[in-house]
PyMOL Python script that loads the backbone (N, CA, C, O; Angstrom):
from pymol import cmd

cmd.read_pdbstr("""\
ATOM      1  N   UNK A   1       0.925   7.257  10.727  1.00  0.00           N
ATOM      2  CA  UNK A   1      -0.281   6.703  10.177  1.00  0.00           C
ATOM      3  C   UNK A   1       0.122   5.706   9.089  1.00  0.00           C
ATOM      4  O   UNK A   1       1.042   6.141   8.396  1.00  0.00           O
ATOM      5  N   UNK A   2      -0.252   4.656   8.794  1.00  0.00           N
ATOM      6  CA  UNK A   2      -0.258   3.341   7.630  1.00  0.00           C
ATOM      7  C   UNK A   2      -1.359   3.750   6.855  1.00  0.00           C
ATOM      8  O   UNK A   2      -2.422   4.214   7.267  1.00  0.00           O
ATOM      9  N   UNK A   3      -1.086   3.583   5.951  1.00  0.00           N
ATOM     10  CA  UNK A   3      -2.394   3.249   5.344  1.00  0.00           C
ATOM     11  C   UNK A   3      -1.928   2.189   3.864  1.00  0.00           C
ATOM     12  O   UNK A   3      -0.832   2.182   3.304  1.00  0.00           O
ATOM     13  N   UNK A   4      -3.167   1.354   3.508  1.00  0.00           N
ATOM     14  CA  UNK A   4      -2.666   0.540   2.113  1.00  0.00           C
ATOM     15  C   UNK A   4      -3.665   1.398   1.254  1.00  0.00           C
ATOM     16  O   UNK A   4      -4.580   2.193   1.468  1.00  0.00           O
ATOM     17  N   UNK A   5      -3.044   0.848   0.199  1.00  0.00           N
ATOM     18  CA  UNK A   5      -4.490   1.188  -1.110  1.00  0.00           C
ATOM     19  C   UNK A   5      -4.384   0.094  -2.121  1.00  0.00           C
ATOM     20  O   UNK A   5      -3.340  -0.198  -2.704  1.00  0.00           O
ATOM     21  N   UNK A   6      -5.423  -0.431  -2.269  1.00  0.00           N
ATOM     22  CA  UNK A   6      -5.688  -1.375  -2.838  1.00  0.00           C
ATOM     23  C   UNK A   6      -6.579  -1.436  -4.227  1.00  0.00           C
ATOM     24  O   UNK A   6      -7.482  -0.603  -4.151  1.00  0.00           O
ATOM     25  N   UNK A   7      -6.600  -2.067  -5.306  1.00  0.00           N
ATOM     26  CA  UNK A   7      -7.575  -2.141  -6.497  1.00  0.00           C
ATOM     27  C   UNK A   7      -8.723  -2.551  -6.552  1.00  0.00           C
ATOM     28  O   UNK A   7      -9.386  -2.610  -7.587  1.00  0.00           O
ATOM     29  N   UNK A   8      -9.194  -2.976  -5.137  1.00  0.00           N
ATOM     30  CA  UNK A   8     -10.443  -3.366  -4.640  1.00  0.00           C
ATOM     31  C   UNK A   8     -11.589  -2.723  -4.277  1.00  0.00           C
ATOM     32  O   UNK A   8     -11.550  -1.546  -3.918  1.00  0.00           O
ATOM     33  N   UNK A   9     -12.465  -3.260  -4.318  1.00  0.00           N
ATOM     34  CA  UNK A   9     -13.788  -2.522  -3.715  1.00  0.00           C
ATOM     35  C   UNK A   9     -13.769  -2.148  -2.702  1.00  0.00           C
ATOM     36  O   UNK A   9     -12.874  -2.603  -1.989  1.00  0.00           O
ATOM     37  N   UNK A  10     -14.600  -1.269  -2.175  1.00  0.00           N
ATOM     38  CA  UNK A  10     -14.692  -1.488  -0.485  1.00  0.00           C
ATOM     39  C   UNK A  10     -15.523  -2.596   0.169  1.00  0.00           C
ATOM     40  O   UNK A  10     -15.117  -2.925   1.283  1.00  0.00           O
ATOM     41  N   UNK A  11     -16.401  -3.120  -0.207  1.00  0.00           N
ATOM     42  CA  UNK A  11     -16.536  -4.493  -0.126  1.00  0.00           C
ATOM     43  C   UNK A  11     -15.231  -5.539   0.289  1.00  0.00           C
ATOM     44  O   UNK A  11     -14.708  -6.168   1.208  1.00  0.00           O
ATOM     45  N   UNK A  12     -15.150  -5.171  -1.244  1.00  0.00           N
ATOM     46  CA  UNK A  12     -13.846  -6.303  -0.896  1.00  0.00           C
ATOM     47  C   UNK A  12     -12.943  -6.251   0.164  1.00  0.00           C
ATOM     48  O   UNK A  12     -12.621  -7.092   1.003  1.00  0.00           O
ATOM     49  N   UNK A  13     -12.512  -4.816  -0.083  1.00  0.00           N
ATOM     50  CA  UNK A  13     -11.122  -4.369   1.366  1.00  0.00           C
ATOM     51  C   UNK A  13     -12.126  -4.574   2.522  1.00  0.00           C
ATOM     52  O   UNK A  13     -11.414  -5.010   3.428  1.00  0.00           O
ATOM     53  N   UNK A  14     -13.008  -4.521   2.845  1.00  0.00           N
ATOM     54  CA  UNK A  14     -13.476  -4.825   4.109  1.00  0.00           C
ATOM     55  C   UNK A  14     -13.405  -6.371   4.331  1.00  0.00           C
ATOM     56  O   UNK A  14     -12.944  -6.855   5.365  1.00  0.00           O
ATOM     57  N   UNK A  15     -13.918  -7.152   3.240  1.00  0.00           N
ATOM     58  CA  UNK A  15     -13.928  -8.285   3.476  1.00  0.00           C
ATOM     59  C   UNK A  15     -12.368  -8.926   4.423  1.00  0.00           C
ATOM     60  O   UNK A  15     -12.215  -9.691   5.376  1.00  0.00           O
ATOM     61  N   UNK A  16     -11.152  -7.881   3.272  1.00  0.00           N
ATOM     62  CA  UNK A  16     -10.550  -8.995   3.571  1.00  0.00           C
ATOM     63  C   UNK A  16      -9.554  -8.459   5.035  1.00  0.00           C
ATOM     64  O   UNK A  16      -8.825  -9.063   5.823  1.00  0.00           O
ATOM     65  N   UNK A  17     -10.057  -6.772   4.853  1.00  0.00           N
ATOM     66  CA  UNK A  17      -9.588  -6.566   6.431  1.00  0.00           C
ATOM     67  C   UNK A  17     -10.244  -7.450   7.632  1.00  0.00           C
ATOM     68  O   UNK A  17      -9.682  -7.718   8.694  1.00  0.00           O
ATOM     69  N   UNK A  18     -11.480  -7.823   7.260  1.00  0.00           N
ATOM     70  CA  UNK A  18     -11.985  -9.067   8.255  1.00  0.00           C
ATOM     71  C   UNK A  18     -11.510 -10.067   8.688  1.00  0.00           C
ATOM     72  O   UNK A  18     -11.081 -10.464   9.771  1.00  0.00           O
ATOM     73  N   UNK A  19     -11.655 -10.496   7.552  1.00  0.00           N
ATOM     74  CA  UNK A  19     -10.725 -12.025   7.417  1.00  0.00           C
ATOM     75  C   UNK A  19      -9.439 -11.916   8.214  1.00  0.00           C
ATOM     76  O   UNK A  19      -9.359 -12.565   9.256  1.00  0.00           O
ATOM     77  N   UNK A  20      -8.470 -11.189   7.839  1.00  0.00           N
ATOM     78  CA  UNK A  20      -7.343 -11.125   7.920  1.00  0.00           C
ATOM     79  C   UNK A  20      -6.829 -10.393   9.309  1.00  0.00           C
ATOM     80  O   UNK A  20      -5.645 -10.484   9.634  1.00  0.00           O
ATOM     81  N   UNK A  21      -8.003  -9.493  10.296  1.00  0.00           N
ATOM     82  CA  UNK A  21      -7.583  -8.726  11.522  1.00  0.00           C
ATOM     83  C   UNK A  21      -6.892  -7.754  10.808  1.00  0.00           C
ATOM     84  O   UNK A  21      -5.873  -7.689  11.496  1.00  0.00           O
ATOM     85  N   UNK A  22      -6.727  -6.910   9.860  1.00  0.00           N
ATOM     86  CA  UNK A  22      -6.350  -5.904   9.102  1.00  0.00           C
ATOM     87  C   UNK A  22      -6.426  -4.562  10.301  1.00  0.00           C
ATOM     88  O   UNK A  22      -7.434  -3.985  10.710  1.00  0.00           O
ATOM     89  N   UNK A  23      -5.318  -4.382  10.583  1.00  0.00           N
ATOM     90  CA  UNK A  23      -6.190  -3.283  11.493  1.00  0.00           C
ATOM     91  C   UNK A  23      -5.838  -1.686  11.098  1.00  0.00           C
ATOM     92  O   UNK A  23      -5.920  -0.737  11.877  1.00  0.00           O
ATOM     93  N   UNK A  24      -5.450  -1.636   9.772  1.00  0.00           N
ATOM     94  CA  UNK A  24      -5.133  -0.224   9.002  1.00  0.00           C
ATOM     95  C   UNK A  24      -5.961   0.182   7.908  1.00  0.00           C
ATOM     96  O   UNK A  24      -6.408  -0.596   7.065  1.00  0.00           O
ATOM     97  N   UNK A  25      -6.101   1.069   7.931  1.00  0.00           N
ATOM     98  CA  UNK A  25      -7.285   2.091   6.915  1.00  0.00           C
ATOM     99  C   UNK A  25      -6.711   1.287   5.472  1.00  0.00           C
ATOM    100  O   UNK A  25      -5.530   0.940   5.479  1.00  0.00           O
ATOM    101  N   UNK A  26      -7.476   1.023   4.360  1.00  0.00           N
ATOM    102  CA  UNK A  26      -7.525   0.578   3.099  1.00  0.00           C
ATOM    103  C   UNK A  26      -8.077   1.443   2.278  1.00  0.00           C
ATOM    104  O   UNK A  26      -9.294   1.595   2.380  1.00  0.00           O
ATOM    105  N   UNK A  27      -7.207   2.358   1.091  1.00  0.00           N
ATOM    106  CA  UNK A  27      -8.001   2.942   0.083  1.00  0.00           C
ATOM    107  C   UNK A  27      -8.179   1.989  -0.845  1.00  0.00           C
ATOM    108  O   UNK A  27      -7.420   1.042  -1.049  1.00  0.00           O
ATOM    109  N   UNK A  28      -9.613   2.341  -1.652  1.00  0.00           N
ATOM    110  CA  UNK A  28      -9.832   1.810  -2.948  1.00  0.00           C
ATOM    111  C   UNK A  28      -9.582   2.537  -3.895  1.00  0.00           C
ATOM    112  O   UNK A  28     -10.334   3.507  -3.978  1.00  0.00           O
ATOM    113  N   UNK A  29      -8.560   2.427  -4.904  1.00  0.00           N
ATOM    114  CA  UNK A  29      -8.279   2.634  -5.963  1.00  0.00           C
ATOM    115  C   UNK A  29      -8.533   1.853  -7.268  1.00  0.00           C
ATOM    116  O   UNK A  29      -7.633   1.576  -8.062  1.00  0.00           O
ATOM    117  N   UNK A  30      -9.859   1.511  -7.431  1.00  0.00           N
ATOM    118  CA  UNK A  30     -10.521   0.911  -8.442  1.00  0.00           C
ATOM    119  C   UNK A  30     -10.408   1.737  -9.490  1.00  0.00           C
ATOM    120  O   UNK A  30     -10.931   1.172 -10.451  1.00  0.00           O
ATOM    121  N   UNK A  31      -9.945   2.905  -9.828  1.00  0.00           N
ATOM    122  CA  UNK A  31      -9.350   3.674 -11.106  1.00  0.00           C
ATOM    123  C   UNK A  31      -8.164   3.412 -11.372  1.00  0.00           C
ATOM    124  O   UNK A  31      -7.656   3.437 -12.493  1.00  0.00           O
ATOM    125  N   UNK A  32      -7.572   3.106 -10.215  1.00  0.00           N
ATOM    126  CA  UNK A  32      -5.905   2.742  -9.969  1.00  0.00           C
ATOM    127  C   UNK A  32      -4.681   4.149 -10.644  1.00  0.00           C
ATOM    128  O   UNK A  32      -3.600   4.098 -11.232  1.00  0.00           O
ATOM    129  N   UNK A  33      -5.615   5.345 -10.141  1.00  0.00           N
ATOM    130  CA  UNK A  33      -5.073   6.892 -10.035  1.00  0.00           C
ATOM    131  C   UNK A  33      -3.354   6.707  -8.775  1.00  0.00           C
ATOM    132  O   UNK A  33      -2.192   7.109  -8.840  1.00  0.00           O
ATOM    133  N   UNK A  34      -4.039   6.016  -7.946  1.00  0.00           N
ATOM    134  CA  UNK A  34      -2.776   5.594  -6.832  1.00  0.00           C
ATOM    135  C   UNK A  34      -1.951   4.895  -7.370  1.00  0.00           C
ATOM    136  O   UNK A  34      -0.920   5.516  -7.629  1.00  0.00           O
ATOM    137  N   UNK A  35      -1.948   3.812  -7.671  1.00  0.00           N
ATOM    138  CA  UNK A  35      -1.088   2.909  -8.367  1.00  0.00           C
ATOM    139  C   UNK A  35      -0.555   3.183  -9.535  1.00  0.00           C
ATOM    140  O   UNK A  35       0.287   2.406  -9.986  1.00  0.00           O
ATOM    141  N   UNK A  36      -0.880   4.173 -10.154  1.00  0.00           N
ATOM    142  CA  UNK A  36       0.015   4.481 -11.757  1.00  0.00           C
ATOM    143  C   UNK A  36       0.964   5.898 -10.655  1.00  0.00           C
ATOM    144  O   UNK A  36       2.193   5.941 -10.586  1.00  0.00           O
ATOM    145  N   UNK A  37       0.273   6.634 -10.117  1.00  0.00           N
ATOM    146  CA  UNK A  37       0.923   8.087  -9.111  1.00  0.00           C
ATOM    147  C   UNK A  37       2.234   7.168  -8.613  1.00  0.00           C
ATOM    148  O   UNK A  37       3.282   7.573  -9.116  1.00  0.00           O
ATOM    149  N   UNK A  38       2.328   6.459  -8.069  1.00  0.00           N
ATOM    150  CA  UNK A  38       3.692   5.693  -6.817  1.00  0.00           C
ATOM    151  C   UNK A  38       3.979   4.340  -7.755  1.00  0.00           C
ATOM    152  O   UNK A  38       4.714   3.572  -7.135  1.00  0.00           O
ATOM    153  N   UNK A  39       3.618   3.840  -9.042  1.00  0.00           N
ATOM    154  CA  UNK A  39       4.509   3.065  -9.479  1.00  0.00           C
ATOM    155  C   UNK A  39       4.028   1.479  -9.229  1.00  0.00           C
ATOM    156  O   UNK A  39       4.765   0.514  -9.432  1.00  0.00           O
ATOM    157  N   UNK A  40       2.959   1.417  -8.858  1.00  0.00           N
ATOM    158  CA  UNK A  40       2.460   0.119  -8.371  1.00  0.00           C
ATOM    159  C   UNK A  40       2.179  -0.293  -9.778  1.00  0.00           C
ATOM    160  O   UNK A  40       2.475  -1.488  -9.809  1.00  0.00           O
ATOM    161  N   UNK A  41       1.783   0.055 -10.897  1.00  0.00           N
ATOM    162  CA  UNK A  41       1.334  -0.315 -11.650  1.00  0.00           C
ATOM    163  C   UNK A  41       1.412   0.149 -12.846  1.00  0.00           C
ATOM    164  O   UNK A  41       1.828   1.271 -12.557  1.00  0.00           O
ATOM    165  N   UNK A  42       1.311   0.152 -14.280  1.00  0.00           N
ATOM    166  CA  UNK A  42       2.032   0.613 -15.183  1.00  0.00           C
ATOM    167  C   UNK A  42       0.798   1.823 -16.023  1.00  0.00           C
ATOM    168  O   UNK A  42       1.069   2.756 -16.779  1.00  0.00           O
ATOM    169  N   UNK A  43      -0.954   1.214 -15.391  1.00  0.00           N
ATOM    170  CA  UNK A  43      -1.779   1.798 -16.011  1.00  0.00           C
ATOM    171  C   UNK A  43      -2.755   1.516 -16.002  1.00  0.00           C
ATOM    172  O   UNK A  43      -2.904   0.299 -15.884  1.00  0.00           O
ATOM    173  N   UNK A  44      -4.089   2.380 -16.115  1.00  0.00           N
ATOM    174  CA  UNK A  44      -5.397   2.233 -15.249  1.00  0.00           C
ATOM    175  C   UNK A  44      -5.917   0.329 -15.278  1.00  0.00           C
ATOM    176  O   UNK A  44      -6.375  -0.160 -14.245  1.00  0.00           O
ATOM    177  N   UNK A  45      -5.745  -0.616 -16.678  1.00  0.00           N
ATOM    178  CA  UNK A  45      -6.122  -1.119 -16.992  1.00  0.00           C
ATOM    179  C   UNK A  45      -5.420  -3.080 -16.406  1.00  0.00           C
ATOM    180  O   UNK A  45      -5.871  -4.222 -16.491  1.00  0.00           O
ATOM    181  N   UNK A  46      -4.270  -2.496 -15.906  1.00  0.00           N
ATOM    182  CA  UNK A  46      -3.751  -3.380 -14.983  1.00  0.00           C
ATOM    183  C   UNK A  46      -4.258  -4.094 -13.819  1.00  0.00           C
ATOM    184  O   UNK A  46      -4.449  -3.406 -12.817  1.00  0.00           O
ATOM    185  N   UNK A  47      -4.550  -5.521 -13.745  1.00  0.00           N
ATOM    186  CA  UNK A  47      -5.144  -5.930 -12.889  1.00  0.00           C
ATOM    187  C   UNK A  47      -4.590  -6.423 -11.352  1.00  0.00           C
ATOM    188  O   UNK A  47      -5.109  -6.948 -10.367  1.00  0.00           O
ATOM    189  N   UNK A  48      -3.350  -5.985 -11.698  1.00  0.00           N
ATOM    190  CA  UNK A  48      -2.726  -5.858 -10.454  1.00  0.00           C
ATOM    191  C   UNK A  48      -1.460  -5.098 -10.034  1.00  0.00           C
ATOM    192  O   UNK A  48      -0.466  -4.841 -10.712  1.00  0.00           O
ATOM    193  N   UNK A  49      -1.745  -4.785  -8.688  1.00  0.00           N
ATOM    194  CA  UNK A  49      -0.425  -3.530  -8.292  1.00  0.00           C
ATOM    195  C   UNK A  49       0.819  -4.829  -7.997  1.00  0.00           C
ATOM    196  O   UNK A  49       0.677  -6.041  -7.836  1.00  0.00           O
ATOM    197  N   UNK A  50       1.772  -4.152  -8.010  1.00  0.00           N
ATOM    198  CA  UNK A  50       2.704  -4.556  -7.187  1.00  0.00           C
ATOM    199  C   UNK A  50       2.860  -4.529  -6.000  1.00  0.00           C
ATOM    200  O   UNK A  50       1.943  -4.021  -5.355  1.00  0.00           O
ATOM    201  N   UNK A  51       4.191  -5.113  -5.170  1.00  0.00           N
ATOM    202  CA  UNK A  51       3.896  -4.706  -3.802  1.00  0.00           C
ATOM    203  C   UNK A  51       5.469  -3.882  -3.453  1.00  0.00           C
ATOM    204  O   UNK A  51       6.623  -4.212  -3.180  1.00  0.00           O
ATOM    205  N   UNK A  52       4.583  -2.475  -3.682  1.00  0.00           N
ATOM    206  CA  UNK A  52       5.856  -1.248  -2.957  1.00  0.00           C
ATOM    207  C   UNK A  52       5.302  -0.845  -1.491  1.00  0.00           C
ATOM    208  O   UNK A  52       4.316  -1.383  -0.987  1.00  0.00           O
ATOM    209  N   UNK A  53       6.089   0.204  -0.852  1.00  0.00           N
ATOM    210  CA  UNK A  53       5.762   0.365   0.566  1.00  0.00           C
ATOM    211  C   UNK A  53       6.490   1.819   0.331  1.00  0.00           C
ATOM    212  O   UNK A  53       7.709   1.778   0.168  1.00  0.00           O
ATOM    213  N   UNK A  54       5.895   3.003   0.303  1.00  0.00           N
ATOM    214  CA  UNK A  54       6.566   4.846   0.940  1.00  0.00           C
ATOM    215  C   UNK A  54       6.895   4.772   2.142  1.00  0.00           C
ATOM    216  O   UNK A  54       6.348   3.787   2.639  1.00  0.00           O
ATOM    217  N   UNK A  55       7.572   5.368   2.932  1.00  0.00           N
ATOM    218  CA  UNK A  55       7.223   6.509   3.945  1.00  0.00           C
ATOM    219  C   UNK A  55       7.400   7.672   3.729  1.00  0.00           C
ATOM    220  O   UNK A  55       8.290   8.014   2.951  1.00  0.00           O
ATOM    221  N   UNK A  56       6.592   8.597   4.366  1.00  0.00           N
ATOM    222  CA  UNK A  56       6.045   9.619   3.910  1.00  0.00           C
ATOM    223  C   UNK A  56       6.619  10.129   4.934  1.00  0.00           C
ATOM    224  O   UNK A  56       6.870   9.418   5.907  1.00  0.00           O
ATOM    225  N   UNK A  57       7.039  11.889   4.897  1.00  0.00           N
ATOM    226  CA  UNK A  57       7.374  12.755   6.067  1.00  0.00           C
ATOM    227  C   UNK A  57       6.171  12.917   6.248  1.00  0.00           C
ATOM    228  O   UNK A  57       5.345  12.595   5.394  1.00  0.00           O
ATOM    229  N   UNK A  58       5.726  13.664   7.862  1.00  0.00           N
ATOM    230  CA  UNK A  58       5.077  14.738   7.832  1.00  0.00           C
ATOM    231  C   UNK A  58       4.672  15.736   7.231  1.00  0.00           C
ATOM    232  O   UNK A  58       3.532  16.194   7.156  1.00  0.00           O
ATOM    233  N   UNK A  59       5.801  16.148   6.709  1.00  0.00           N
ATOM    234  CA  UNK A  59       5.524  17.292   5.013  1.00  0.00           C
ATOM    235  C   UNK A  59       5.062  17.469   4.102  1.00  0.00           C
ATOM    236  O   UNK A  59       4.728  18.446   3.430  1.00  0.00           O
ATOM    237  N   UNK A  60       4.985  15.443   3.987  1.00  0.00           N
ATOM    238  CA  UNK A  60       4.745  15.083   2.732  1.00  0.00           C
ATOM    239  C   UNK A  60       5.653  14.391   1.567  1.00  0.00           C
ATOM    240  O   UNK A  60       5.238  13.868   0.533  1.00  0.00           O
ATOM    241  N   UNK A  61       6.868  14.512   1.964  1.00  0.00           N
ATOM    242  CA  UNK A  61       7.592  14.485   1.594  1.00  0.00           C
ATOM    243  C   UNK A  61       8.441  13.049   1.353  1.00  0.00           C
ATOM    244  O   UNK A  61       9.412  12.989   2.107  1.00  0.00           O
ATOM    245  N   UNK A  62       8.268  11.690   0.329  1.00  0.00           N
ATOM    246  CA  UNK A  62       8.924  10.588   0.701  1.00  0.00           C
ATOM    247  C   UNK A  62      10.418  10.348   0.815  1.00  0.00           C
ATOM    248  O   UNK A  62      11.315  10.481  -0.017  1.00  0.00           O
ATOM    249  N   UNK A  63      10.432   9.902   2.262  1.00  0.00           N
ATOM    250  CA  UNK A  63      11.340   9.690   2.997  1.00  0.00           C
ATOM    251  C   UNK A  63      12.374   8.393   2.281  1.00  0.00           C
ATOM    252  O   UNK A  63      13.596   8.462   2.153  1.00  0.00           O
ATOM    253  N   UNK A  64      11.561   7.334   1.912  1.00  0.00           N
ATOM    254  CA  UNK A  64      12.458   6.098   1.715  1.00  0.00           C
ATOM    255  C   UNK A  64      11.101   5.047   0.687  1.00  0.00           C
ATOM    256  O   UNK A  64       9.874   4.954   0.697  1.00  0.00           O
ATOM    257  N   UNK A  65      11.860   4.641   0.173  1.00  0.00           N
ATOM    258  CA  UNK A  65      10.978   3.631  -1.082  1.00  0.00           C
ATOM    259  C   UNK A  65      11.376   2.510  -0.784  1.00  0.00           C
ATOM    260  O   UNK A  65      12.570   2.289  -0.582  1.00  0.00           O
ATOM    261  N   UNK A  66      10.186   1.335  -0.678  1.00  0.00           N
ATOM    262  CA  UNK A  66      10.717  -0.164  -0.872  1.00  0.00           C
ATOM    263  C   UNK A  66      10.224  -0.765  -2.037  1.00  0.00           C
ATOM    264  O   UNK A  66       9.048  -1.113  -2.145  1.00  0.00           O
ATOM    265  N   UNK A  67      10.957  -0.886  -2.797  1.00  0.00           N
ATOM    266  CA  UNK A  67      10.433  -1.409  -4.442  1.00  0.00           C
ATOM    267  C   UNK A  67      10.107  -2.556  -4.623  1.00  0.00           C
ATOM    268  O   UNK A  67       9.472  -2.779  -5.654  1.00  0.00           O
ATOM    269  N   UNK A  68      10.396  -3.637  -3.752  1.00  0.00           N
ATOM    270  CA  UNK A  68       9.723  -5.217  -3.645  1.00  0.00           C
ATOM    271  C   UNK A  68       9.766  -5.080  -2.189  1.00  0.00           C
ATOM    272  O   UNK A  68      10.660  -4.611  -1.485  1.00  0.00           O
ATOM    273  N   UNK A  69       8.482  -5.645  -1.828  1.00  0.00           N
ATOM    274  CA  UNK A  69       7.741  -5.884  -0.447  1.00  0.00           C
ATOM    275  C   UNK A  69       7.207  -7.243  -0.343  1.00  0.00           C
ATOM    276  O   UNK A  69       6.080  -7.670  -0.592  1.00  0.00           O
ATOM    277  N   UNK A  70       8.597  -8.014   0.213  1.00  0.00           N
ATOM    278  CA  UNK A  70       8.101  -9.146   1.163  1.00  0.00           C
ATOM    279  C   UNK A  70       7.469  -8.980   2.452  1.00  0.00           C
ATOM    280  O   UNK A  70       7.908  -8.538   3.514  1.00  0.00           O
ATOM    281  N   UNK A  71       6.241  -9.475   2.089  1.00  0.00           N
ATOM    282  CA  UNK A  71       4.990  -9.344   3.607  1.00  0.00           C
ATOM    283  C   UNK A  71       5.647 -10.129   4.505  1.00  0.00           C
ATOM    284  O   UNK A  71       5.307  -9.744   5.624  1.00  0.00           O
ATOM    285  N   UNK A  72       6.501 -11.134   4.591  1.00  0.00           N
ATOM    286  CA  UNK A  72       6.307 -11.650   5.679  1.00  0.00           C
ATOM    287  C   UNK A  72       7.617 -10.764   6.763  1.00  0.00           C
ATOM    288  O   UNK A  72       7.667 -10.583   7.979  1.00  0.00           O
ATOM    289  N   UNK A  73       8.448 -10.416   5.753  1.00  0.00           N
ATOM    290  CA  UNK A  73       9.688  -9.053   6.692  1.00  0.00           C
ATOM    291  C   UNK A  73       9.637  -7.956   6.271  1.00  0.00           C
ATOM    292  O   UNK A  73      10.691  -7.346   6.446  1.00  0.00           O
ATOM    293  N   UNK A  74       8.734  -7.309   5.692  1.00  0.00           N
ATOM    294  CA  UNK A  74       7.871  -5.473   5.772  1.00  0.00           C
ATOM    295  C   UNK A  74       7.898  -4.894   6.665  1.00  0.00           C
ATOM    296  O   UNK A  74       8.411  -3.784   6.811  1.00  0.00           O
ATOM    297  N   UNK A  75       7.145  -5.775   7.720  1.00  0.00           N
ATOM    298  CA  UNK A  75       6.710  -5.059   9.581  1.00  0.00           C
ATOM    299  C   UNK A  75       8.245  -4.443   9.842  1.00  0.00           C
ATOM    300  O   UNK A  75       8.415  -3.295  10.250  1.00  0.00           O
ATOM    301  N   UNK A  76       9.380  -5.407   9.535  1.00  0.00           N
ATOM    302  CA  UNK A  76      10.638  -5.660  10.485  1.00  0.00           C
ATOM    303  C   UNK A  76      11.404  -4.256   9.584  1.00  0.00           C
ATOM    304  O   UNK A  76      11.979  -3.272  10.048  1.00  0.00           O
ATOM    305  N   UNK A  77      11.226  -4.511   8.638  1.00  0.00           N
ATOM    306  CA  UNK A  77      12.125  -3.310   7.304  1.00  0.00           C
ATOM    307  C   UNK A  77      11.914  -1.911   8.101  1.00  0.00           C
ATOM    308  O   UNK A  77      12.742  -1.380   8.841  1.00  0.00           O
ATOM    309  N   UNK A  78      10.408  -1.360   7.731  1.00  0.00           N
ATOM    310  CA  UNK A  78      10.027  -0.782   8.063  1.00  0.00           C
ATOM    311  C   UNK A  78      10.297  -0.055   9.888  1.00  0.00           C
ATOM    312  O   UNK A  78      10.624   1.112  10.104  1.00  0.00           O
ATOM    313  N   UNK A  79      10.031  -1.193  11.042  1.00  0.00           N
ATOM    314  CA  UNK A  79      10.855  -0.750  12.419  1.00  0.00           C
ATOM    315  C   UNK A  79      11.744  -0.204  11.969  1.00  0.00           C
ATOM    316  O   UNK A  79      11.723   0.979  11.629  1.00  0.00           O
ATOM    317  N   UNK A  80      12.740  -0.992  11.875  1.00  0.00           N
ATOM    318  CA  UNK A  80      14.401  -0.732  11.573  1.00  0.00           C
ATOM    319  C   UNK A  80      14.262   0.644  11.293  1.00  0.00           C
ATOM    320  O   UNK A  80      14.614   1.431  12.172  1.00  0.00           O
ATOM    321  N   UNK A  81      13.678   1.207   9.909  1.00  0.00           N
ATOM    322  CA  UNK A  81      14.075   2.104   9.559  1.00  0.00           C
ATOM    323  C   UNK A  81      13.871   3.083  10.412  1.00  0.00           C
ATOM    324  O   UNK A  81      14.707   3.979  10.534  1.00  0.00           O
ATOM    325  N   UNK A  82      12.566   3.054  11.229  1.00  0.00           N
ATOM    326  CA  UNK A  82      11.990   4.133  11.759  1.00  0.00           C
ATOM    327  C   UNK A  82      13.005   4.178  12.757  1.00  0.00           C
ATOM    328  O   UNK A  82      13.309   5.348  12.986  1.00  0.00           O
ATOM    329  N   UNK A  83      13.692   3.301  13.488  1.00  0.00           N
ATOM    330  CA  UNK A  83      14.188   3.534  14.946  1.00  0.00           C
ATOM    331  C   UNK A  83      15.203   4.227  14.994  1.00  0.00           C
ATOM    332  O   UNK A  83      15.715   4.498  16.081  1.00  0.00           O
TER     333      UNK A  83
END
""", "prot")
cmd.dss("prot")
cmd.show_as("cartoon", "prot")
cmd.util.cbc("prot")
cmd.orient("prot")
């Protein structure tokens, strides 16, 4: 399962899953409880996350951290690792 979480509305994340053919679930973290939890961000009042990427076991358990996430080779990082 993917999922992002974002500092946005749901408005917004819908908007821009529109726009964009987004085709993965988007949390809103407009408290930004997610983003201070995994490091995206330093604190509720921050107007923007960074861009990290988890994978998560089944367990629960994170598997592997990407601490800078270039979008345009994420998709490819990410394969790799899984295969």
């Amino acid at each position: 399962m993917i999922l992002g979480a974002s500092f946005d509305t749901m408005d917004e994340n819908a908007a821009f899953a529109e726009k964009f053919q987004f085709p993965f679930r988007l949390l809103c973290d407009t408290g930004r409880e997610i983003g201070v939890a995994y490091g995206a961000c330093d604190g509720p009042k921050d107007r923007s996350a960074r861009r990290i990427s988890y994978v998560i076991g089944p367990d629960g358990t994170i598997t592997h951290v990407f601490p800078k996430v270039d979008a345009r080779n994420h998709p490819r990082e990410v394969l790799d690792l899984l295969a």
